[in-house]
VEXMARMI-626677 format. One record per residue: residue in one letter; chain; z, y, x of N, C-alpha, C in turn. Coordinates in pm, whole numbers. Layout:
! residues N
 residu chaine     nw     nv     nu    caw    cav    cau     cw     cv     cu
      a      A      Z      Y      X      Z      Y      X      Z      Y      X
...
***
This chain:
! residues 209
 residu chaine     nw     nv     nu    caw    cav    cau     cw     cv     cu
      x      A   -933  -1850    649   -938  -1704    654  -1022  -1643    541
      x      A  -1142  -1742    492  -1168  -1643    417  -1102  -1673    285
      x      A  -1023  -1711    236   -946  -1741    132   -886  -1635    144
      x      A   -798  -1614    228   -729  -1471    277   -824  -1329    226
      x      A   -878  -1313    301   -999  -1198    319  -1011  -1173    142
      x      A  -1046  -1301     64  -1081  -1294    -80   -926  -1190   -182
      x      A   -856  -1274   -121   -742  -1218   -166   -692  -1108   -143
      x      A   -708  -1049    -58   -726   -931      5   -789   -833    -72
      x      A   -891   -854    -85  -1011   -812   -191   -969   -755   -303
      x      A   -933   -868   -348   -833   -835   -476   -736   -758   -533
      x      A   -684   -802   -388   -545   -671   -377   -579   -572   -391
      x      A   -707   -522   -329   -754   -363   -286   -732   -340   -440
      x      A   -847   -412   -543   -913   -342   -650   -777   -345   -698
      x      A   -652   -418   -702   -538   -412   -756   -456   -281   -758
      x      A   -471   -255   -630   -397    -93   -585   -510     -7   -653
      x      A   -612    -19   -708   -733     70   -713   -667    103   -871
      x      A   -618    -14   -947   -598      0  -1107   -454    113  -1116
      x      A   -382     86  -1002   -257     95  -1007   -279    265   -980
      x      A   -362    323   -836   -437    394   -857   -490    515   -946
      x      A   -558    424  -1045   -657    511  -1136   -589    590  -1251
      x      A   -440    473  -1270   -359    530  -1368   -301    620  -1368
      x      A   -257    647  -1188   -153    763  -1130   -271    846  -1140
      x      A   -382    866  -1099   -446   1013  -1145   -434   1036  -1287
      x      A   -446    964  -1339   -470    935  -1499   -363   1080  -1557
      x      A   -255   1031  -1542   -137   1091  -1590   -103   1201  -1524
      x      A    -56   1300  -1670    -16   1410  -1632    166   1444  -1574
      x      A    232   1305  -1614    373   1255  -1585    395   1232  -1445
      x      A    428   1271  -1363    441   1158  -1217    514   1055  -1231
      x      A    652   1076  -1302    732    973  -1329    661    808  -1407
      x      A    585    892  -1480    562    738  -1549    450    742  -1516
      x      A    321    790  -1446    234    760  -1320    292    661  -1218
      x      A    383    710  -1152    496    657  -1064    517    529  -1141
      x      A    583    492  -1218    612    359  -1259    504    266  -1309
      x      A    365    330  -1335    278    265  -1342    173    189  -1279
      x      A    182    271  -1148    112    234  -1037    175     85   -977
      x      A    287     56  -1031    339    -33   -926    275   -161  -1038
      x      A    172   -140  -1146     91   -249  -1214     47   -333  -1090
      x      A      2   -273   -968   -107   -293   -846     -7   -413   -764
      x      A     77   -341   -780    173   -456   -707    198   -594   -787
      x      A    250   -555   -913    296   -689  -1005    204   -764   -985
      x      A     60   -747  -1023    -59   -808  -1014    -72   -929   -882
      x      A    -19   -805   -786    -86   -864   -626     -9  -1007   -624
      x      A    139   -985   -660    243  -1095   -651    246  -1161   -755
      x      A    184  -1134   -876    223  -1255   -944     80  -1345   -959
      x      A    -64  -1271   -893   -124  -1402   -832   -126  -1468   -676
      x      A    -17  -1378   -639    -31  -1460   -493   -141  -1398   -435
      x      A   -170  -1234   -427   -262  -1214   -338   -240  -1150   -216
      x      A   -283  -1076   -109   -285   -996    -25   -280   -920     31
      x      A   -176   -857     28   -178   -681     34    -96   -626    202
      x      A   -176   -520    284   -158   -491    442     63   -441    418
      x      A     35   -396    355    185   -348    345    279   -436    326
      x      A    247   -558    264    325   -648    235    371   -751    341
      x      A    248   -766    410    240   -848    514    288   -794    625
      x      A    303   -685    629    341   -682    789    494   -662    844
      x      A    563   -665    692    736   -670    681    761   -826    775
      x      A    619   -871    772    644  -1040    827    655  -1065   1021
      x      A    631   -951   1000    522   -983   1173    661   -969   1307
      x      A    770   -925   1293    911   -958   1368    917  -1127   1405
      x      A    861  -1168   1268    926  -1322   1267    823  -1398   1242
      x      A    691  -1378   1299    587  -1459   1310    565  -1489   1406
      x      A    420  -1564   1467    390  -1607   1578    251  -1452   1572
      x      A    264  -1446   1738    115  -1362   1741    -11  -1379   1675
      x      A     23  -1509   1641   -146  -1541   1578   -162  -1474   1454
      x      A     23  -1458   1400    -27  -1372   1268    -51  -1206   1240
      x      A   -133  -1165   1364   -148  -1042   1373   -321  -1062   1334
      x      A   -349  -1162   1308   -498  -1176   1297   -490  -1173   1172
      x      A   -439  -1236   1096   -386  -1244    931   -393  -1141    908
      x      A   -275  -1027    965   -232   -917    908   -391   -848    894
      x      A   -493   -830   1031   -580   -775   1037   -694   -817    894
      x      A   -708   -944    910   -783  -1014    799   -789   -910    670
      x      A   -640   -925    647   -598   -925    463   -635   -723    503
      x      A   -585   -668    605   -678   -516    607   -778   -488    599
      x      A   -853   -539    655  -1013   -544    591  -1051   -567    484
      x      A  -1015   -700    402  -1017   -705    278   -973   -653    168
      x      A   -847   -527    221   -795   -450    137   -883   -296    137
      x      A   -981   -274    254  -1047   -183    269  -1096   -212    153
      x      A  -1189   -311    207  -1282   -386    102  -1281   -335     -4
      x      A  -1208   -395    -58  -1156   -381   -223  -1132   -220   -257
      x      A  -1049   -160   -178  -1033    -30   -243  -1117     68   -222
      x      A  -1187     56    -83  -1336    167    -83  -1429    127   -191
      x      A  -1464    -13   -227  -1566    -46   -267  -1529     20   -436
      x      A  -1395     14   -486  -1401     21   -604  -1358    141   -623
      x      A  -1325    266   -554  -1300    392   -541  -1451    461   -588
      x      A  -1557    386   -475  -1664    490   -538  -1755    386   -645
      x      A  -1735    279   -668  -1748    263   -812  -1760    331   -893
      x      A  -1615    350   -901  -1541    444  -1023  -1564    553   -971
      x      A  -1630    618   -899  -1712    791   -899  -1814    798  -1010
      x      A  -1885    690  -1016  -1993    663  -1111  -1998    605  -1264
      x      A  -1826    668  -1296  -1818    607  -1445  -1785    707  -1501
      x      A  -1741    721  -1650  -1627    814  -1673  -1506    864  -1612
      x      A  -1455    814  -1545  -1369    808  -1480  -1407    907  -1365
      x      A  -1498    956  -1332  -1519   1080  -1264  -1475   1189  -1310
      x      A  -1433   1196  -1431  -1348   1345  -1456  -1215   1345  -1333
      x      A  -1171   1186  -1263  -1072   1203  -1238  -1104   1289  -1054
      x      A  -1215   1313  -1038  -1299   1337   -905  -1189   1500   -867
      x      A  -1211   1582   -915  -1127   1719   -851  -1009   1698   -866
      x      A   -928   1620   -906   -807   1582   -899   -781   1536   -741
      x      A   -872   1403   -798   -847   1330   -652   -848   1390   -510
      x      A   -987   1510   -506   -999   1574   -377   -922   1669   -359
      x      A   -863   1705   -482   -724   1810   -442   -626   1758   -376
      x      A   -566   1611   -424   -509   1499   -387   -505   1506   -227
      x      A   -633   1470   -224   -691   1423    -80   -716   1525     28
      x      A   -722   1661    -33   -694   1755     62   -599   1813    107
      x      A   -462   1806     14   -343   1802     59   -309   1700    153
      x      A   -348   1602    154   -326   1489    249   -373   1508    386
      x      A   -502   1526    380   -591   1599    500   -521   1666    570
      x      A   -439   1806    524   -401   1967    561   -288   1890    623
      x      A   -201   1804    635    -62   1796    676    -81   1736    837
      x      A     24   1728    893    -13   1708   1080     14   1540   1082
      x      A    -26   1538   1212     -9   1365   1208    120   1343   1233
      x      A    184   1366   1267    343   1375   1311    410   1350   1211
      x      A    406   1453   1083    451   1410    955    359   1351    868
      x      A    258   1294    870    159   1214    781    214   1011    843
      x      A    295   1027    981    336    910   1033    432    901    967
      x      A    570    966   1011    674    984    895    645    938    781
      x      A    567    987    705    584    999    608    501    815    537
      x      A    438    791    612    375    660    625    497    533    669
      x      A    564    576    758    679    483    789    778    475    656
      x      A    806    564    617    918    559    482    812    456    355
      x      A    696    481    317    649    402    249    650    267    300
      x      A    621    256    406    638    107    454    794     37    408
      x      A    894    149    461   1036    109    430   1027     47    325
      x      A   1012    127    230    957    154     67    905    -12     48
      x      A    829    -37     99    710   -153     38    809   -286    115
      x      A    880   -286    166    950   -351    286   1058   -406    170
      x      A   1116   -306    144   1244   -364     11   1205   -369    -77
      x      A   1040   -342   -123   1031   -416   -279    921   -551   -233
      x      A    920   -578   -111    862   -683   -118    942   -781    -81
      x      A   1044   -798     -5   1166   -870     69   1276   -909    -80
      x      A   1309   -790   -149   1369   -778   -272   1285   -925   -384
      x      A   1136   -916   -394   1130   -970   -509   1110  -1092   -476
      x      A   1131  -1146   -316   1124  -1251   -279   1265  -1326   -258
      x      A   1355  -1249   -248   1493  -1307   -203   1612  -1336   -332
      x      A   1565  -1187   -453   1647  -1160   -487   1593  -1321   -665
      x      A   1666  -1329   -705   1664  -1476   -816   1655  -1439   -962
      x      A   1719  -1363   -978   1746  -1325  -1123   1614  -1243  -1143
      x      A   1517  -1239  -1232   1413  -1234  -1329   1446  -1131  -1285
      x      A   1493  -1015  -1385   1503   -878  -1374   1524   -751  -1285
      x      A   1579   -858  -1175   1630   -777  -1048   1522   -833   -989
      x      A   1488   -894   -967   1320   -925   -905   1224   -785   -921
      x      A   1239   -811  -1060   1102   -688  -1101   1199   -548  -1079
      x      A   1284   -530  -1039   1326   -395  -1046   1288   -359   -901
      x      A   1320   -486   -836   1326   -452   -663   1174   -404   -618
      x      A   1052   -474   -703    924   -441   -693    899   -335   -752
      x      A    940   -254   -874    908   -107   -927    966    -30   -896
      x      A   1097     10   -847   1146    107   -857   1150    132   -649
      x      A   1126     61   -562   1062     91   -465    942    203   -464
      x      A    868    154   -526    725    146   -570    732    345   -649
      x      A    821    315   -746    867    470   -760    889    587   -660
      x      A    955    531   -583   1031    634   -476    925    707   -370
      x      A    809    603   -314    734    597   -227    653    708   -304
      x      A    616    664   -441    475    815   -494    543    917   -548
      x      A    668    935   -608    737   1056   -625    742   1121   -479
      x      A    810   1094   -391    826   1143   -223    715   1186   -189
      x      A    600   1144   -189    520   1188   -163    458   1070    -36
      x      A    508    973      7    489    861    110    394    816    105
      x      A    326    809    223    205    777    236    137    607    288
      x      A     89    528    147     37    448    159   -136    416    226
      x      A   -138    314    343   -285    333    359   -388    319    270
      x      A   -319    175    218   -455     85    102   -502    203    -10
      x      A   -390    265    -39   -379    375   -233   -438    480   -135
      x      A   -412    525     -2   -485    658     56   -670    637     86
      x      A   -696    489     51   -841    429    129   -924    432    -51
      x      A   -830    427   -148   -868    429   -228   -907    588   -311
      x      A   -845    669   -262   -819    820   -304   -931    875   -196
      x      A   -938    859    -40  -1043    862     33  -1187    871    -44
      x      A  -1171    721    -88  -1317    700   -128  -1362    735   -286
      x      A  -1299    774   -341  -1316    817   -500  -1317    999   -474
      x      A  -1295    997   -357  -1299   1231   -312  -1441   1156   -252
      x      A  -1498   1087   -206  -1587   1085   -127  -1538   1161     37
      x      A  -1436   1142     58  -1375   1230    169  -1391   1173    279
      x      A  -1443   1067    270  -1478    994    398  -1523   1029    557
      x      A  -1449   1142    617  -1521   1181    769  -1496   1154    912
      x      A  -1466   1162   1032  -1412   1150   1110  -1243   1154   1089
      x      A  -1163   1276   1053  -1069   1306   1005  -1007   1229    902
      x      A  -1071   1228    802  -1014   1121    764   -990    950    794
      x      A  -1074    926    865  -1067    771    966   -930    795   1073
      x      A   -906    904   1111   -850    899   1168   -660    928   1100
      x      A   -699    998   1013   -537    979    930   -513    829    862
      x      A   -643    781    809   -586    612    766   -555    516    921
      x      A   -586    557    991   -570    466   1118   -447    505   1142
      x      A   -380    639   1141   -198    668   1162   -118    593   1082
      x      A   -138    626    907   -121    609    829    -84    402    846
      x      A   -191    405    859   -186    225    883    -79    176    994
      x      A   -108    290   1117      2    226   1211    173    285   1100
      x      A    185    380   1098    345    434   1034    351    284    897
      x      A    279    253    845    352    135    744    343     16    814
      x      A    285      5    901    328   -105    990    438   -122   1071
      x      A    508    -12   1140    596     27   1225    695     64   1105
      x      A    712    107   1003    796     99    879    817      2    802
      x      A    747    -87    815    744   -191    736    795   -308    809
      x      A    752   -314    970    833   -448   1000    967   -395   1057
      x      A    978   -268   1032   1140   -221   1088   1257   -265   1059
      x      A   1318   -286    967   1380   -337    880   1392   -481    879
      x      A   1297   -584    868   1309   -743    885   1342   -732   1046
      x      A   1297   -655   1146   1290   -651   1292   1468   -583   1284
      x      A   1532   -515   1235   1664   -508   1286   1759   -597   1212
      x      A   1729   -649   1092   1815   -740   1048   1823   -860   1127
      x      A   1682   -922   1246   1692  -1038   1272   1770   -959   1425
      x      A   1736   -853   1479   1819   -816   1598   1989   -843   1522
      x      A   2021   -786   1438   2174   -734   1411   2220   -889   1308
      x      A   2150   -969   1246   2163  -1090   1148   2164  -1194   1194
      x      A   2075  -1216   1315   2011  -1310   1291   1898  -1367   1176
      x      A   1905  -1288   1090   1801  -1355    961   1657  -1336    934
      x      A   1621  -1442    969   1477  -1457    992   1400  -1459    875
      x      A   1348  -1339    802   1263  -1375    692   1083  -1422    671
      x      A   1044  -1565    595    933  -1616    646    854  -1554    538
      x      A    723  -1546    587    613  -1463    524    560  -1590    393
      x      A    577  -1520    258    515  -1621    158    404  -1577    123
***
């Protein structure tokens, strides 16, 4: 587990780069296509990420709900810790952005902040299933970016990239604990939706790598 947990870690600061770039830019589109750096990263060292993992949990054993929990913590980890890091660099010009960011996020109801958390999961569900199934080089990496597109143009709400935007507004309050805790359940419930009706309607059991 703690191999896990480490990796996890990683992941966070991974989504944190992926992150820093989408404030960065004044483009969404190629913000949008840049952010999904966080992802390439995560998968092409084999690390940890809550969204990824829980496309798995239809076709696991219960025990891997402890996993799933693990690699969340460690994705806290990683992205609170390096959110307010980066308050304390240059990179603080990117600070009223972010809490504008983060207060639009705040203002919306939980009803549609779930929604809108379940479609990212969808989102993270076919570019993570995609770059695992699909063979050909190129369609690999398309299935991982252009997911990855759809989710931050839409406006879809990721927990790990919302824990990271959290903590770089310093927005950290009751209220907000309580939208990453929705937030977390809607990409979980979005995310194993999809592997959970293909194995109802397929039969096809996809195993967690």
């Amino acid at each position: 587990m703690i191999k896990t947990f480490v990796k996890a870690i990683l992941a966070g600061i991974a989504i944190c780069l992926g992150g820093t770039i989408y404030l960065t830019l004044e483009n969404h589109m190629v913000g949008a296509f840049l952010f999904s750096i966080g992802l390439f990263t995560i998968y092409t060292f084999g690390l940890n990420l809550y969204t990824g993992k829980v496309c798995y949990i239809p076709n696991e054993k219960p025990s891997y709900l402890l996993t799933v929990l693990v690699v969340y913590l460690g994705n806290a980890v990683g992205t609170i810790g390096t959110g307010y890091l980066l308050r304390h660099t240059k990179e603080s010009k990117l600070i009223d952005h972010t809490v504008e960011l983060v207060n639009g996020k705040l203002s919306d109801t939980l009803f549609s902040t779930f929604v809108m958390a379940f479609f990212c999961g969808v989102m993270m569900c076919i570019a993570v299933i995609g770059f695992q199934t699909i063979k050909d080089s190129v369609g690999k990496h398309l299935a991982l970016v252009l997911p990855i597109m759809v989710f931050i143009l839409c406006g879809f709400e990721h927990s790990i990239a919302d824990m990271f935007y959290f903590s770089m507004a310093d927005a950290w309050n009751a209220k907000a604990l309580l939208y990453i805790v929705v937030i977390a359940i809607g990409n979980l419930v979005g995310g194993a939706s999809l592997p959970l009706a293909l194995r109802l309607t397929d039969g096809e059991k996809l195993g967690c790598h």
